[in-house]
C-alpha positions in Angstrom: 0.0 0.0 0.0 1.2 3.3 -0.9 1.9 6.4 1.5 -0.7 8.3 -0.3 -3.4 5.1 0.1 -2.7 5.1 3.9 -2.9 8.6 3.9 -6.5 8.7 2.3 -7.6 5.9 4.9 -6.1 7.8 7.9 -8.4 10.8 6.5 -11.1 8.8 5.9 -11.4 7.5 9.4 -11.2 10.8 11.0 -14.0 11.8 8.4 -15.8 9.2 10.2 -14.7 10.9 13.6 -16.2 14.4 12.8 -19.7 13.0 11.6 -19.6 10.9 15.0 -18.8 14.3 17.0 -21.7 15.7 14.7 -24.2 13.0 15.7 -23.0 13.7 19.5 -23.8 17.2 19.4 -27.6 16.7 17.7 -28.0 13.8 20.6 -26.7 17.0 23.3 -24.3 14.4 24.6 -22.2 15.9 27.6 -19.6 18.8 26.8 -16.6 17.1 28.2 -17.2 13.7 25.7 -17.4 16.0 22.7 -14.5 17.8 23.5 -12.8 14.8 24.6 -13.4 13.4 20.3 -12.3 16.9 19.0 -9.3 16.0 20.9 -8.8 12.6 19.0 -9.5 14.3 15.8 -7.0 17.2 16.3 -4.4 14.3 17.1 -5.4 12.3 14.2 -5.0 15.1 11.7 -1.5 16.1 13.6 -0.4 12.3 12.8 -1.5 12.9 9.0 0.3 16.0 8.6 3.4 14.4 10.2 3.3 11.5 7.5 2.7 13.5 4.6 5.5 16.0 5.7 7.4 12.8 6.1 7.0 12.1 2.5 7.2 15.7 1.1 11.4 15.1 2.5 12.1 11.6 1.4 10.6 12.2 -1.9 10.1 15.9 -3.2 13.0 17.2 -1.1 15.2 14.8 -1.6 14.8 14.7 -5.6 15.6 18.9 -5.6 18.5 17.8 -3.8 19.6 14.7 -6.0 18.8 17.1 -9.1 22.2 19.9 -8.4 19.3 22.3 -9.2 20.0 24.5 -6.9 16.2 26.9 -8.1 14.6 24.0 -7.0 16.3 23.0 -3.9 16.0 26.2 -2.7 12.1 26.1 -3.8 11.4 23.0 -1.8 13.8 24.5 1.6 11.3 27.9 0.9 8.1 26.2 1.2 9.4 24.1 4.1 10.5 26.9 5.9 7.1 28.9 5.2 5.3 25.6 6.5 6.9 26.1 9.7 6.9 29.4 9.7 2.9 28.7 9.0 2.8 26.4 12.2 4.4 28.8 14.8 1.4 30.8 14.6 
């Protein structure tokens, strides 16, 4: 199975997650349980980003740098950097 194919699964179930936490709220199901899903969910989606940044270095990354082109290694180290940038907010 392919990164992207695990990926797309991993999305899927979380998918599944947010219509659950959907249901619970339409049901008024206590606060604290909600909360307690969008915590799993947040987590889940942390774990997704992880692997596809994961994949972004040992394939996209690491082609610019196998390539000597030096426009797009520095391309790929720009939009890493703005990514993090992106998250420190």
């Amino acid at each position: 199975m392919t990164q992207a194919n695990t990926t797309i699964k991993r999305l899927n179930r979380i998918e599944g997650q947010v219509r659950g936490i959907a249901r619970m709220l339409e049901e008024e199901r206590y606060c604290i349980d909600v909360l307690h899903q969008m915590q799993a969910v947040k987590a889940a989606l942390a774990r997704a980003e992880s692997e596809i940044l994961k994949d972004h270095a040992a394939h996209c990354v690491e082609d610019a740098i196998a390539s000597g082109n030096e426009t797009a290694q520095r391309e790929k180290v720009s939009e890493l950097v703005d990514l993090f940038d992106k998250l420190k907010r």
